[in-house]
N, C-alpha and C positions, 0 to 999 in steps of 0.2 A: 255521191259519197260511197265511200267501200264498203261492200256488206262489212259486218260485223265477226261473221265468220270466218273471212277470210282474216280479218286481222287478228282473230285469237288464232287463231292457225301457225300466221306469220309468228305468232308469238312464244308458241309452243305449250299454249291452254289444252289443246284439242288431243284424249287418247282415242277414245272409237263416239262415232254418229250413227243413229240408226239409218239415216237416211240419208248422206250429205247433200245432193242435188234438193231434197224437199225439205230440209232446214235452211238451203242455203234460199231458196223460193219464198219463202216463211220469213224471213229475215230481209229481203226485198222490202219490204215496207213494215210501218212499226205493227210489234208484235210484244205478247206478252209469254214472259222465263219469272222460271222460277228455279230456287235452292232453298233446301232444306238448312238449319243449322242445330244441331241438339245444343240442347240451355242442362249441359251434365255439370258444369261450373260456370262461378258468374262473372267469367270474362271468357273468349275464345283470346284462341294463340295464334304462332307464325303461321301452323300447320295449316289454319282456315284461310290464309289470306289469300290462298289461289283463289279460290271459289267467289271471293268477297270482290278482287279484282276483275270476274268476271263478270259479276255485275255492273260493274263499274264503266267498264267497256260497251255494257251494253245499253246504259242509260245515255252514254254518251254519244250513241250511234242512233238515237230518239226511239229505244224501244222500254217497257216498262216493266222493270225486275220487278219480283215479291220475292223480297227474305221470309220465310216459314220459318220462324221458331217453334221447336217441335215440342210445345208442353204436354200435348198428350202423347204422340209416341214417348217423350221422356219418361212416362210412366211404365214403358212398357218395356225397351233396350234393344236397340240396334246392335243385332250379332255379327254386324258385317264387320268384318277383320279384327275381331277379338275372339281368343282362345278359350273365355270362361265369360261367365255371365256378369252384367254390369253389376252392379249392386241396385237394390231399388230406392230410388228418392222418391220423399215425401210430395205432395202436387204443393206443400209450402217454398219448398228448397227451390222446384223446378219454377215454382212465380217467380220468386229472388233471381234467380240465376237469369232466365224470362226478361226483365226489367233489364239487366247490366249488359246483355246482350244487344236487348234494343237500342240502348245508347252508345255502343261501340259501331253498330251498325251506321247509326245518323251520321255518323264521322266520314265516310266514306260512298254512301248513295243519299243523295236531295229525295226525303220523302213528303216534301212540301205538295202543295197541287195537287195530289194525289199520281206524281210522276212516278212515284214508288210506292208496295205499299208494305208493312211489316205486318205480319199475318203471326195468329197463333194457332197449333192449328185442336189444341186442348178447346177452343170456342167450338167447334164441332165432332171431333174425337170422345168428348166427355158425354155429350149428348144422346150418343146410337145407345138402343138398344140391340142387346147381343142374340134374341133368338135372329131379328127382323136382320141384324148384319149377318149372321152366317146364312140365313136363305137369301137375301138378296144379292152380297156381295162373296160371301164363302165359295157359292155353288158357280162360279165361275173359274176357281182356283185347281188346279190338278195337282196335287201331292207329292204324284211321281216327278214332275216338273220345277215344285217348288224343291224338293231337296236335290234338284242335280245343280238350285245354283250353286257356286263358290260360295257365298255367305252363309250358305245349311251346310254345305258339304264339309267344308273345312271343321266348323263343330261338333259333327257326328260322333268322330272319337271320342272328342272331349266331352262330349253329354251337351242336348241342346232343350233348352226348358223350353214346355208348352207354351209359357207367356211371350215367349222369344221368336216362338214358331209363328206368332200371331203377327209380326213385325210390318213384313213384306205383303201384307191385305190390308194394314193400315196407311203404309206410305202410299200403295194405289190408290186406295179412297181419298188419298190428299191430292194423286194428282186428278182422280176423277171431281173431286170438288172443286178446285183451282180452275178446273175445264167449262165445266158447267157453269162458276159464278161470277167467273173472274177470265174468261178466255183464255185461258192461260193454255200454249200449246206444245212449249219446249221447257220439260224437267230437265237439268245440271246438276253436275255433283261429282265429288271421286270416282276415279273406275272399279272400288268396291262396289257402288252403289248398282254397277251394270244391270242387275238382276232386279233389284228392285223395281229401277224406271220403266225395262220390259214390262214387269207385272203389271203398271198404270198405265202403260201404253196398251197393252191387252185389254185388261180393265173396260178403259175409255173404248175401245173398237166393238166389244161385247156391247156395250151397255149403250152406248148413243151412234154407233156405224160412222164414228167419224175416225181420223187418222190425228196422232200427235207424233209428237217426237223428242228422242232422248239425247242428249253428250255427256259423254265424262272428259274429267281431269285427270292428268297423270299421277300416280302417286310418288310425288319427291323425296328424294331424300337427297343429299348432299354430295359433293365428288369422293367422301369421304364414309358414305354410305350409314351417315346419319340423319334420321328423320328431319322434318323441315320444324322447327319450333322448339326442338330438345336441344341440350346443351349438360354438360355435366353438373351443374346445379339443379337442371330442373326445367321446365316451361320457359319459354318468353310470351308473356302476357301483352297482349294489348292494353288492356288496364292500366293505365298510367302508375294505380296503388299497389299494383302487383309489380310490372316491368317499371322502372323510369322510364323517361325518355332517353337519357343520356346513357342506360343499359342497352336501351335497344338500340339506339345508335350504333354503340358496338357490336353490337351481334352481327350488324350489316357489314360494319367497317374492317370486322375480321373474318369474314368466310373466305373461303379460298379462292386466290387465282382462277381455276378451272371454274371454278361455278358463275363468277362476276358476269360473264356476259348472258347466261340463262337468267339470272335473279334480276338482271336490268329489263330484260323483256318481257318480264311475267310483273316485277312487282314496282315499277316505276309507269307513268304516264309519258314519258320522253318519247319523240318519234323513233322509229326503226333507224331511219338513218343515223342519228345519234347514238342507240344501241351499237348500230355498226360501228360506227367511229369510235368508240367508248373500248368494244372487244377487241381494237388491233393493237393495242395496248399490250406494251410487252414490259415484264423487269420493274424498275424501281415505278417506273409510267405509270402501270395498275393503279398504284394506291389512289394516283385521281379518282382512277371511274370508282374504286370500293368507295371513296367520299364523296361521291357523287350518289350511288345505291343508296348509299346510308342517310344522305342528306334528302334524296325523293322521300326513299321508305317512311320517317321520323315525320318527314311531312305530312304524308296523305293518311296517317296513322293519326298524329298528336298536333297537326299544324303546325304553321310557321314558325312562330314564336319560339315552342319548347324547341323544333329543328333547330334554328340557329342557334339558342343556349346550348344545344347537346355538341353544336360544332366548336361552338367557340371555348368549351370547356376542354373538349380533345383539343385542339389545335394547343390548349394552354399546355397542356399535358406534353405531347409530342413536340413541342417545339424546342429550341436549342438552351432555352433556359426555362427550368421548370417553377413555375408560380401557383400563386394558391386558385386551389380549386375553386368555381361556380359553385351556388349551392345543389345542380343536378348532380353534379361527377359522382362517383360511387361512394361511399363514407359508412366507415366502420368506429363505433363509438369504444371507450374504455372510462372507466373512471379515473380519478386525479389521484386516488388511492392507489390502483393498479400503476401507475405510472411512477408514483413513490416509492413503492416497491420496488420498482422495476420489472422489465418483462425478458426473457432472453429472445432474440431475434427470432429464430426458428420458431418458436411458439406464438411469438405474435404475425408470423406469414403462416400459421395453419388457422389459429384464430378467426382471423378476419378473410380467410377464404380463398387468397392468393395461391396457398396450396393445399392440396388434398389433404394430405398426412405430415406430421411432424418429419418425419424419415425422408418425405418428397423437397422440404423446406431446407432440412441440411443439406440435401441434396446439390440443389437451388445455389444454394449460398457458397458452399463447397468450388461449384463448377462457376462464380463470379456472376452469376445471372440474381444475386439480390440486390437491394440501392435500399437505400434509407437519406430520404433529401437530397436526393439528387447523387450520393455517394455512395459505394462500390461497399457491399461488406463482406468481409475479410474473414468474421469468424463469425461461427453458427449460432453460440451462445451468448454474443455479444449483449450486452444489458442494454436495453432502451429503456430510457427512463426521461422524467421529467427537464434531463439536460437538452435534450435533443427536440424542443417542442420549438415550433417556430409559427408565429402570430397561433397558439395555442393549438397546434395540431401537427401531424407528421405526414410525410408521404412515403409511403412503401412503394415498390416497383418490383414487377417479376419479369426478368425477359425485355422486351424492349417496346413491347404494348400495353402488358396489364396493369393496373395502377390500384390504387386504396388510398384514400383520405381518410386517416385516422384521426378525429375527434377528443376532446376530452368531452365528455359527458356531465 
């Protein structure tokens, strides 16, 4: 079987190893990884799915992740690649958050059999006592060292709280616990994290003469040099209650050209050679492999099931004759009052979100890129009203992708 390492490699998972010959040694037979995930809200988004994917890969290759839900670092705030200090949550908010986590988690590694396991790591965090941890584990730490990482450094301007400073001696002591009780011999994570994993890998060699080892993930962002997870609205949630499925469908099914063949090898299970086949894809071609991304993605996120309602709602959408929406596809509700009234066009595509600003909507409509039921509108303030409802609802269009089911309510 291929190590594992080499196929995150192939994949484009892997930014720096401390050690690649003795991870890739380590990885030779099953072994125990682990990744952190902060529980700062009760769902994670796109931005995590690299790391989540790499578990995934690596359960598959018969080795055995621990997700680390971080309840007690949450208490404390990961300063790594924020300019100001998190806000603190309550240890209530961070169980809440804790629980929604772990159930997005089960969706994507089998923690049956104990083949995976989900760790908190508040079960041992909440427990030290503070003189007994700064002489035991403190006095290992060098200050001059901790602030040349990038995760201190970059905060220095901005001001870096004592609580904050505490951060990077408790992510060690998780990965010295993981070490000790769980084998556990390779931390993962963003390449913000770089500095941290050193510290546990320090950590662990002070404290038991033994050797671990760390990887990061690249920090993505888009061909368009937007984060991996952001969108002008906001988040895409895994949370089925927060994203749809048939939202996040699109998120996949619209990213750009340039990126399609990075997002098939990082966030699909398809072989490479399929990846390969998929990225020589030229011109109208594309849009297979993007329905294809969108259709894996939807999958290994929310299952089969909601995948194909989120395909077969777009395909309704895009196809040559427009029909009524699934109940996934997007939908923006009005009341039968507002409808009697009437609404003028421009305001009901700022409304319901198809455009930014009223100004963007005439815009829109101006330049021939609105539709109302499938038809072309002509003027900006055209009245929509209860004439234009068809089996009790409407469909707005922006452009030649975005869409809205408007409802009566």
């Amino acid at each position: 079987m291929e190590n594992v390492l080499d196929t995150l490699q192939s994949r484009g998972f892997v930014e720096q190893v401390t050690d690649v010959h003795g991870v890739r040694d380590l990885l030779d037979r099953p072994a125990v990884c682990y990744i952190g995930f902060d529980p700062t809200a009760k769902s994670l988004h796109v931005g995590s799915l690299l790391p989540i994917m790499s578990l995934v890969h690596m359960q598959q290759s018969g080795h055995r992740p621990i997700a680390l839900v971080g309840g007690g670092t949450g208490m404390v705030g990961d300063p790594s690649g924020k300019t100001e200090m998190r806000p603190i949550m309550s240890r209530e908010q961070i169980d809440e958050n804790a629980e929604g986590l772990r159930a997005q988690l089960s969706r994507f590694i089998d923690f049956s059999n104990n083949r995976a396991l989900l760790l908190n790591n508040a079960d041992w965090l909440t427990e030290l006592r503070y003189i007994n941890f700064l002489r035991d584990i403190g006095k290992h730490f060098s200050v001059n060292r901790m602030l040349a990482a990038e995760s201190y450094r970059m905060r220095l301007e901005t001001g870096l709280s004592f609580i904050e400073f505490n951060y990077m001696l408790l992510q060690a002591y998780d990965f010295w616990h993981l070490f000790k009780y769980y084998d556990c011999r390779l931390q993962m994570g963003g390449n913000d994290q770089w500095g941290n994993i050193l510290a546990g890998e320090d950590l662990i060699r002070r404290l038991e003469g033994e050797t671990v080892f760390g990887l990061t993930f690249p920090l993505l962002t888009t061909s368009a040099g937007i984060k991996m997870g952001k969108t002008h609205k906001g988040a895409v949630w895994l949370d089925p209650d927060l994203t749809s499925p048939y939202y996040y469908y699109q998120y996949w099914i619209n990213q750009d050209d340039a990126d399609i063949p990075r997002f098939l090898a990082l966030f699909t299970l398809l072989p490479m050679d399929e990846v390969h086949r998929l990225s020589q894809l030229k011109g109208a071609e594309i849009n297979a492999a993007k329905e294809i991304l969108a259709y894996e993605a939807t999958r290994i996120c929310h299952g089969k099931q909601e995948a194909d309602r989120a395909r077969e709602a777009a395909k309704s959408l895009f196809g040559e004759e427009e029909t009524a929406l699934a109940d996934s596809a997007p939908q923006f509700s009005v009341t039968m009052k507002e409808l009697e009234q009437g609404i003028p066009a421009f305001i009901l595509f700022e409304l319901c979100g198809l455009c930014k600003t009223r100004g963007d909507a005439r815009r829109l409509i101006g330049q021939g890129g609105a539709y109302l039921n499938g038809e072309r509108l002509d003027i900006f303030d055209r009245i929509v009203n209860t004439a234009d409802l068809k089996e009790n609802s409407l469909l707005l269009r922006a452009g030649k992708k975005r869409y809205m089911h408007v409802v009566v309510a």
